[in-house]
C-alpha positions in Angstrom: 46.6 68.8 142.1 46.4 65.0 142.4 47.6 62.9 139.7 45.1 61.6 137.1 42.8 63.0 134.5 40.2 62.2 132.5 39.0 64.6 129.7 35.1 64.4 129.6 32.9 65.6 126.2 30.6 68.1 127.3 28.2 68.2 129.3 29.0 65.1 131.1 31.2 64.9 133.8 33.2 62.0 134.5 34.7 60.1 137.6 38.3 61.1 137.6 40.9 58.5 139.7 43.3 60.9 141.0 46.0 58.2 140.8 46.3 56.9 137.8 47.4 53.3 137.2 50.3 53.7 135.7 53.5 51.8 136.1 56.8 52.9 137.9 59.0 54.9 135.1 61.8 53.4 134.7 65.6 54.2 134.7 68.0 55.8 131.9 70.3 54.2 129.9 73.9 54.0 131.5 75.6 57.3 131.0 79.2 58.7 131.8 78.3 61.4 134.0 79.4 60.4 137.6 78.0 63.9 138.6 74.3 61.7 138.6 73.1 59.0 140.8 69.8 58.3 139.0 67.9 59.3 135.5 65.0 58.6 135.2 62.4 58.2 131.9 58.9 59.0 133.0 56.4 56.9 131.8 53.5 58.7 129.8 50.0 58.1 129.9 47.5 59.5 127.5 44.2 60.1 128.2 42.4 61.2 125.5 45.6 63.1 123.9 46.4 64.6 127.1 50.0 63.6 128.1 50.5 63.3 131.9 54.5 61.9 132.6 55.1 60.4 136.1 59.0 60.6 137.2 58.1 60.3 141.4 57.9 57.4 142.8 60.0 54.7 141.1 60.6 51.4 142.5 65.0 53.0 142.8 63.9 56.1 144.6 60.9 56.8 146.1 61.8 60.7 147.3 64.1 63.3 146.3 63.9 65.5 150.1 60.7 65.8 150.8 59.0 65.3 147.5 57.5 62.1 147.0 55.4 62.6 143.8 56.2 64.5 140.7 53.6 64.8 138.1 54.2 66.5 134.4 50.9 67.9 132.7 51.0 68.2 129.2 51.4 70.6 127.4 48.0 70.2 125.4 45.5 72.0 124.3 42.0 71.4 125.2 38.9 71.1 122.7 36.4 73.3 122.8 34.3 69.6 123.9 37.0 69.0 126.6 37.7 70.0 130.1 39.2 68.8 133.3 37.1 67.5 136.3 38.7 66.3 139.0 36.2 65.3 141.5 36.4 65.3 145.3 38.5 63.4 146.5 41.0 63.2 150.2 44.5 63.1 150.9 46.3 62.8 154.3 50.1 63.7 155.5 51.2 65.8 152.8 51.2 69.1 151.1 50.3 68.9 146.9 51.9 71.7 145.1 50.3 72.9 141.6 51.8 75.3 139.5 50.7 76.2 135.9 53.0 77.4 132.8 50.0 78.0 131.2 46.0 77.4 131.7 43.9 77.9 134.7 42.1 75.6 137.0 39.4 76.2 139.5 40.0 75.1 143.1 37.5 73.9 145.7 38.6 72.4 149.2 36.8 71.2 152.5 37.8 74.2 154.1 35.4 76.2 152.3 38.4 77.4 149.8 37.4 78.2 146.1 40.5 79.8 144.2 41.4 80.1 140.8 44.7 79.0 139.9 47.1 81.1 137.7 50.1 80.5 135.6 53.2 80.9 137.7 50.8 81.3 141.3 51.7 78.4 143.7 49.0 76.7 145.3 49.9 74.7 148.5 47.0 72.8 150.1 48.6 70.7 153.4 46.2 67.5 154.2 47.4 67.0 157.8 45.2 64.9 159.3 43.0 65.4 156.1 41.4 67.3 153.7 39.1 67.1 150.2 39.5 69.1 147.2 38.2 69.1 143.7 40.0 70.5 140.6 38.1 71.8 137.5 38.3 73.8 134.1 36.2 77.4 135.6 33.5 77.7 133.6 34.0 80.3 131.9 37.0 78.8 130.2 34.7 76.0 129.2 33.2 75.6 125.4 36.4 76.9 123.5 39.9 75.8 123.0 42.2 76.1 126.1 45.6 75.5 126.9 47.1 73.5 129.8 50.6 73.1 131.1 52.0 72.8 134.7 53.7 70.3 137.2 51.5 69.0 140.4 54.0 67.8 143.4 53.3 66.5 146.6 55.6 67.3 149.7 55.7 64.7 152.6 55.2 66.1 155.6 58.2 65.6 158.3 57.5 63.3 162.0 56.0 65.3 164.1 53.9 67.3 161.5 51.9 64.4 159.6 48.9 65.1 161.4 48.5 68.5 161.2 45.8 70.6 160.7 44.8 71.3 157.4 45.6 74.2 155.6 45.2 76.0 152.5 47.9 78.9 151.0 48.3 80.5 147.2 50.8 82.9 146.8 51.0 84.8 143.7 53.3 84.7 140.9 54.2 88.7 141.2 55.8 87.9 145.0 58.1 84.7 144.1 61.4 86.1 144.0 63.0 86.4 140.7 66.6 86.3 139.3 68.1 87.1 135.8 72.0 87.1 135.0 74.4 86.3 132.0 71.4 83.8 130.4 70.4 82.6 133.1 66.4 83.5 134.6 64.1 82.3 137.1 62.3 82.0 140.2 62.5 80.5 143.5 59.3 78.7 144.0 59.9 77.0 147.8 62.8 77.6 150.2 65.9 79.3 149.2 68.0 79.5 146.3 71.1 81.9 144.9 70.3 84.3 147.8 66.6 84.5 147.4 63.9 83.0 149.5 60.4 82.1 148.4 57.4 83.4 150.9 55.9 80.1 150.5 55.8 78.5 154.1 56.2 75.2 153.8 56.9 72.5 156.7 60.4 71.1 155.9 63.8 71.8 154.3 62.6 72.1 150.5 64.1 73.4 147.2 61.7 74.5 144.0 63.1 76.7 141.1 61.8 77.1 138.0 65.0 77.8 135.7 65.6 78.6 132.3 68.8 78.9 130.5 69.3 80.4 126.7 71.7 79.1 124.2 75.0 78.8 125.6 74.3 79.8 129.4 74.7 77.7 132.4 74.1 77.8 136.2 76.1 76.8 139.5 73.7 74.2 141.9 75.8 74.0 144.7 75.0 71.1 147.4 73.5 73.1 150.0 70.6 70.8 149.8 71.1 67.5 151.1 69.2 65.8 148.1 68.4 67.5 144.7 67.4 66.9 141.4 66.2 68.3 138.1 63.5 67.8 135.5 64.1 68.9 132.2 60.4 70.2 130.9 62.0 71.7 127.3 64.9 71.8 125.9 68.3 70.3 126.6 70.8 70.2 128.9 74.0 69.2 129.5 76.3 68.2 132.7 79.8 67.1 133.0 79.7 66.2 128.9 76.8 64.7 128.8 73.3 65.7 127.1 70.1 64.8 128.5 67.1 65.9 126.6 63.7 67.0 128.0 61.7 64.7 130.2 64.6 63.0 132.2 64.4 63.5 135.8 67.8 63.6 137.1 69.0 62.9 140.7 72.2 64.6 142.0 74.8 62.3 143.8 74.7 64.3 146.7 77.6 66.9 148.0 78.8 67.4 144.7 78.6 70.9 143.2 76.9 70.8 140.0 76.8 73.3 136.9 74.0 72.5 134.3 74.7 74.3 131.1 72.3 74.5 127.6 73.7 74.3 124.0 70.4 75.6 122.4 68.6 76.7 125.3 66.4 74.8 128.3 63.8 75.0 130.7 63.7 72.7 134.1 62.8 72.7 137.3 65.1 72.0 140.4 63.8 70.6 143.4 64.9 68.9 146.9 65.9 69.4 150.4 66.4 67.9 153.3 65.4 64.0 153.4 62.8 63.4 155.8 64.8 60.5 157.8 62.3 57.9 157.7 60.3 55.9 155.8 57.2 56.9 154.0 54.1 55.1 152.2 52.3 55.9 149.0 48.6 54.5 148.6 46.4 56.6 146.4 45.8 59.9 147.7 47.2 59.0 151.2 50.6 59.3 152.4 51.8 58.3 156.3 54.7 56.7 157.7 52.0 54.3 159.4 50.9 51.9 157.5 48.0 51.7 160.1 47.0 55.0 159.6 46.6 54.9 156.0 44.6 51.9 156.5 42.6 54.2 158.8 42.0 56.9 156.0 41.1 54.4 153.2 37.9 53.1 156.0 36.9 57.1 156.7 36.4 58.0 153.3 34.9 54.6 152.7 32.3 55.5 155.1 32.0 58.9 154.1 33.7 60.2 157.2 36.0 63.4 155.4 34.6 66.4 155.2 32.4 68.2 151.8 33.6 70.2 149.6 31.5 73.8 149.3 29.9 74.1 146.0 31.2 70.6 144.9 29.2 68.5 146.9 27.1 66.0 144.5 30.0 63.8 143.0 33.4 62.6 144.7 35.6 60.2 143.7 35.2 56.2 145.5 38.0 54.3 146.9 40.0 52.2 144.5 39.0 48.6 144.8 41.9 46.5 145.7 
């Protein structure tokens, strides 16, 4: 999913900006912990009592591996007058990743795809060269109180691979790879973890588990990955002494083994890989390591030159001015 909402009274439907204006989050307060190059405080923005927390990009780190974007949605509860509607809009040289802890959202893309998404199902869409998707509340969720929760990512895509052709993948919750031990549960979302491998097929060297410790528990990250980090959704956790409470994104120093342990309990998710080796931009929905090329995309969907999206065809979302 892209990055902004905006929660419309029934029947209306309004213009959503996918990338909302917020500004960078900003970094932690110092902290003893030599075990962490960067925390991170995401900034919050509320849109009609709907919490969304940015903690990727900031102006001191711009990736973590691949992952250039990380998005926190809610939790919240919708009104039975409330609903998302995310209209059509593109994105180029990169893959977004939604997954839901709770809710369910209907997807439509250019490629004809309509699918809708479930708690704990991972939805990968891969722009490529370019693709145009819409998010909504299904309607049959619509006109009573509904719950939403999840994290929406987006994955640069590695030289070589930018301009791709798109592609659309969901794999369900039931085939992720699970593991449970002393505390300890999860599952591996992307790439490999503890053992396990996730059948999503992604494009580079990429880390996603969803973890959850109880009360006294703790886990071994080892620094297989060349980058990784953590964002604490609920709960607390603690690493080498120190406590860090929920929404903190917190980058690893890299090489070093880490074990993240929980006093009272905690929920987060681990992500990272393998860092992409070169530079990448960020403008809107678009990312490319040309500059000229995102230039390029801005002008075709100016013009109208992306493709439709089946069954959402009469709004889409214009070009930011400026």
């Amino acid at each position: 999913m892209s990055a902004v909402f905006r929660w419309a009274p029934r029947p209306s439907i309004l213009a959503v900006m996918s990338f909302f204006p917020a500004h960078d989050p900003e970094p932690g307060d110092a902290f003893s912990c030599d075990a962490i190059e960067l925390m991170v405080i995401p900034n919050a923005k509320d849109i009609g009592g709907f919490a969304v927390r940015r903690a990727l990009p900031t102006a001191k780190r711009r990736l973590v591996g691949p992952f250039i974007f990380f998005d926190r949605m809610g939790p919240a509860i919708l009104r039975a007058d409330q609903a998302l509607d995310v209209r059509p809009h593109p994105h180029i040289g990169l893959s977004t990743v939604t997954y839901l802890f709770d809710g369910r959202i209907r997807h439509r893309d250019s490629l004809g795809t309509e699918m809708v998404i479930e708690p704990g199902d991972v939805n990968l869409m891969t722009a490529g060269r370019g693709i145009v998707h819409s998010e909504r509340s299904p309607e049959e969720m619509r006109g009573h109180p509904t719950s939403i929760s999840g994290l929406q990512t987006w994955i640069a895509l590695p030289d070589g691979k930018e301009e791709i052709a798109p592609v659309f993948q969901n794999t369900s919750a039931r085939t992720l790879p699970q593991f449970q031990d002393g505390g300890v549960s999860g599952r591996v979302v992307m790439g490999g973890f503890h053992g396990l491998k996730s059948p999503v097929t992604g494009h580079s060297d990429t880390l996603y588990a969803d973890i959850r410790l109880e009360a006294g528990a703790s886990i071994d990250i080892s620094a297989d990955a060349e980058e990784r980090a953590i964002y604490v959704l609920d709960g607390s956790v603690v690493i080498s002494g120190d406590r860090f409470p929920s929404d903190r994104l917190l980058v690893f120093r890299p090489g070093d083994d880490i074990v993240v342990s929980s006093e009272n309990g905690a929920h987060f998710m681990l992500f990272g890989g393998a860092s992409l080796g070169s530079k990448r931009y960020i403008w809107w929905n678009f990312v490319s390591s040309s500059k000229e090329r995102i230039e390029q995309a801005k002008q075709e969907w100016k013009t109208g030159r992306f493709d439709i999206v089946p069954g959402d065809e009469e709004e889409f979302i214009p070009l930011p001015e400026g």
